[in-house]
C-alpha positions in Angstrom: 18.7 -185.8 -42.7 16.5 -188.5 -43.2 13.4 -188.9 -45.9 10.8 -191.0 -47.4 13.0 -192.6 -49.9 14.3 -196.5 -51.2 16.8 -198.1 -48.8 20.0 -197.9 -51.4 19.3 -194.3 -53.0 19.9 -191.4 -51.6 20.4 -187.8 -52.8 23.0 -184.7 -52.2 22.7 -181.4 -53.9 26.4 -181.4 -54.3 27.3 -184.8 -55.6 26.3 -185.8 -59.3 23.1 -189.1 -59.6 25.0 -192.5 -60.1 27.6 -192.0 -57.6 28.3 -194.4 -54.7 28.1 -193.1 -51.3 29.5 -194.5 -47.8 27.8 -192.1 -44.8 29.3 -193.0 -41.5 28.4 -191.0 -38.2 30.8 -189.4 -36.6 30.1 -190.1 -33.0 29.8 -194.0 -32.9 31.3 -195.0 -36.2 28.0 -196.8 -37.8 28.2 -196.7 -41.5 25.7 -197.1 -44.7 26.1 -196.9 -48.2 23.9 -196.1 -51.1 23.6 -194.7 -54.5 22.5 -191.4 -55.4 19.7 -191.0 -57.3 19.5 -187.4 -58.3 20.8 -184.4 -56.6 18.0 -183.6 -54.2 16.7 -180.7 -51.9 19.3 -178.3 -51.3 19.6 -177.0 -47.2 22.5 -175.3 -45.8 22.6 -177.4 -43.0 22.1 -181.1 -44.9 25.3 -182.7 -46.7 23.1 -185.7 -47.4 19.7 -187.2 -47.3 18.9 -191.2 -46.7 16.1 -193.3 -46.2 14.6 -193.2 -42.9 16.1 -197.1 -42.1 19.3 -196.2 -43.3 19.8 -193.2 -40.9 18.2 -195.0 -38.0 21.0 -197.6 -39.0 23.2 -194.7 -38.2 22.2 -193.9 -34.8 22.3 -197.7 -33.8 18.7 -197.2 -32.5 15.5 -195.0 -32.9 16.2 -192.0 -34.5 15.7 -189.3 -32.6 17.7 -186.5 -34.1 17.0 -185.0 -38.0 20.8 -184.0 -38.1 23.6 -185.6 -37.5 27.2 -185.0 -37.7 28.5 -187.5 -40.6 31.6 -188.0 -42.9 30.7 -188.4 -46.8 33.2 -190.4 -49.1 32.1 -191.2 -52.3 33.3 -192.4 -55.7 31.8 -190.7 -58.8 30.7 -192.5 -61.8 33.1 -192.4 -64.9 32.8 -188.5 -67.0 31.9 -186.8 -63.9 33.0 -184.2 -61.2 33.8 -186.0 -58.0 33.9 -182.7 -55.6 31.5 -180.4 -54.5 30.1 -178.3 -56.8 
């Protein structure tokens, strides 16, 4: 999902602020990375939410879906959890 935010910080409501994110789309294989900045809105259906440029970077075009299907690796910052809560 996609929202107003900084290109380079993101936010998951699973995944603790400081950790380093790589999102890559499923379908075509784009990729983006950023750093989470806190841990966000919390939606049953949303793993993850960019910035609006790095999700269009996703689709490799206009964005024109608020969901996608993505894989989510990650490494955690030092004296944290690095799974899902």
């Amino acid at each position: 999902m996609w929202y107003g935010g900084l290109p380079g910080q993101c936010y998951a409501p699973t995944i603790p602020a400081g950790t380093q994110v790589t999102v890559i789309n499923e379908s075509n294989g784009a990729s983006t990375s950023c750093t989470l900045t806190s841990s966000g809105p919390s939606s049953p259906s949303v793993l993850i939410w960019l910035p609006f440029e790095q999700y269009q970077a996703l689709e490799s075009g206009p964005a024109t879906q608020p969901e996608i299907q993505v894989e989510v690796t990650w490494t955690a910052p030092p004296g944290s959890s690095s799974g899902f809560g």
